[in-house]
N, C-alpha and C positions, 0 to 999 in steps of 0.2 A: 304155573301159568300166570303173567300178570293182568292185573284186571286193570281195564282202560274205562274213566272216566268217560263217556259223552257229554261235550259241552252245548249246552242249550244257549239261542241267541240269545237269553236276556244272562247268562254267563260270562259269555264272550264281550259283551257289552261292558258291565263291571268291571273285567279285566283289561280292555282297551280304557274305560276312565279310570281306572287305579296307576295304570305304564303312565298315561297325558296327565297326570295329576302330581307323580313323582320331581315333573322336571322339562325342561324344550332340549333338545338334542338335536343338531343339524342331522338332517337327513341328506344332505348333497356336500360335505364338508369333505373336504383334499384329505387328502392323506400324505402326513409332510412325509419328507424322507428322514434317513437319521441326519444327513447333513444339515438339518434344516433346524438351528437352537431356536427355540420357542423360551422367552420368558417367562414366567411363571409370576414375577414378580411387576409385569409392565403388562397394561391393557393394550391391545393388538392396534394396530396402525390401520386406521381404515376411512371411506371414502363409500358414504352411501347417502341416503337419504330419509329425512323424514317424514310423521305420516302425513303433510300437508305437501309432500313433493322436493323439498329445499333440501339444497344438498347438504351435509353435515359431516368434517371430518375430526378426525384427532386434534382440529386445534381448537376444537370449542373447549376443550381444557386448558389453554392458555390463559391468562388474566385473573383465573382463578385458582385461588391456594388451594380449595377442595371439590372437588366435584364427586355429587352421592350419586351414582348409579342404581338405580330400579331396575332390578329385569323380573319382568310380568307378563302375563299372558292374558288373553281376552275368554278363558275358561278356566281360571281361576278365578274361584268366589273372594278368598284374602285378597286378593290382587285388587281387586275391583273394589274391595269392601274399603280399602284402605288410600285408596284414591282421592275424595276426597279433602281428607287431611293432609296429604303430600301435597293436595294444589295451594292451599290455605298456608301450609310451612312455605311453599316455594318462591310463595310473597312478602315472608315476614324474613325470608333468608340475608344474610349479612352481604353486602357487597362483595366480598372475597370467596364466595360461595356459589353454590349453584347447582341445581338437580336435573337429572335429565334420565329419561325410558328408556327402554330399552325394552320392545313389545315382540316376546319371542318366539311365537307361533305365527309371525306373518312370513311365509315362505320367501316372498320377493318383495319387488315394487308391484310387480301386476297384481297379487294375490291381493284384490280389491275388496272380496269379499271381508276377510279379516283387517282387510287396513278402516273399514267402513265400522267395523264394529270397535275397533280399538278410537276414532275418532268418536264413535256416538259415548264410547265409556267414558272419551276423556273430557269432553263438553258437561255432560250431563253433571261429573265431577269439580267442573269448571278447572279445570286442570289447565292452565297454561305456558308448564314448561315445555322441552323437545323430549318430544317421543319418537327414536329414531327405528329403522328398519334395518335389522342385522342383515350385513352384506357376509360374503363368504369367511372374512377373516375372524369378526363377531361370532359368527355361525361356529367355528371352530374353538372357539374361548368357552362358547356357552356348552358344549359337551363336557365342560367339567362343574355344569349348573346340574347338583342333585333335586333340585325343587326352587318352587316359585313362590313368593316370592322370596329375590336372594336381592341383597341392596350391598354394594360393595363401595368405598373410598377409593379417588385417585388424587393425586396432585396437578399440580401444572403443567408436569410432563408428561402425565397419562400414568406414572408408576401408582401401583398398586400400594395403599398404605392401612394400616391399621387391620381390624376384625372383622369379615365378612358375617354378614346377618343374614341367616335363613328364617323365612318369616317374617307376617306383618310385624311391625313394632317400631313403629314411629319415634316414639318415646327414647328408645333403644339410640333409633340414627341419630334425634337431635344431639342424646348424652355423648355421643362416639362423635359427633362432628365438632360440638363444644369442646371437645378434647383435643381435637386434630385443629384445629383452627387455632391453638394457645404457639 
């Protein structure tokens, strides 16, 4: 006969912040068809907005040779911890460059309560790049985000380039951006 664990609320608990700790995973995300080629190698075309309201699409990577993508979450401790030194870098960034959020536990635009905490995190950090709110097609890209934070490189044209980083490490992005920017 097998014997079944009973899980106690402060169990249940652990194991809900170990799953939200691993990673954001849309929870309303399409399900393509097979006809549907998804790049693997180009960041998804999209049309949302940021946490201050402003609309934000795919050509905020235009003008720029590299653009570092952040994706963070507002309960992640790294996330936060590491904030702000990405705002301090994102001043000292080369003209041809340019950082931008991607805060991925904000379900929507209405979901105010997280947009409210991801602005108190990004102030307080003095953080003033775009921290945008994944729209359905982001939402869909980030199901292959194992963990947070992941800082990924794009080009001019949104293509995916160079090593993705799991994990704080600033250090890490400037080495990989000085690389990608030659």
């Amino acid at each position: 006969m097998q014997k079944f664990v009973k899980m106690t609320g402060m169990t249940m608990l652990v194991a809900a912040l170990l799953l939200l700790s691993v990673g954001c995973f849309a929870e309303n995300s399409s399900t393509k068809s097979q006809n549907d080629v998804v790049d693997l190698n180009k960041f998804p075309a999209f049309t949302t907005v940021d946490i201050e309201g402003n609309t934000v699409t795919q050509e905020i990577f235009k003008g720029k040779k590299v653009t570092v993508i952040n994706i963070w979450g507002t309960f992640c401790p790294p996330c936060i911890g590491e904030m702000p030194e990405l705002g301090n870098w994102a001043r000292e960034m080369p003209a041809d460059a340019q950082i931008i959020g991607i805060v991925c536990d904000i379900g929507d635009k209405n979901d105010k309560k997280t947009i409210n905490k991801a602005k108190k995190i990004t102030a307080e950090a003095n953080v003033k790049f775009v921290n945008i709110i994944p729209d359905e097609e982001i939402m869909t890209y980030l199901e292959r985000v194992e963990a947070v934070p992941t800082t990924i490189f794009v080009n001019s044209e949104g293509k995916i380039i160079g090593e993705t980083v799991v994990g704080a490490d600033v250090d890490k992005y400037k080495a990989l951006l000085k690389r990608y920017l030659k």
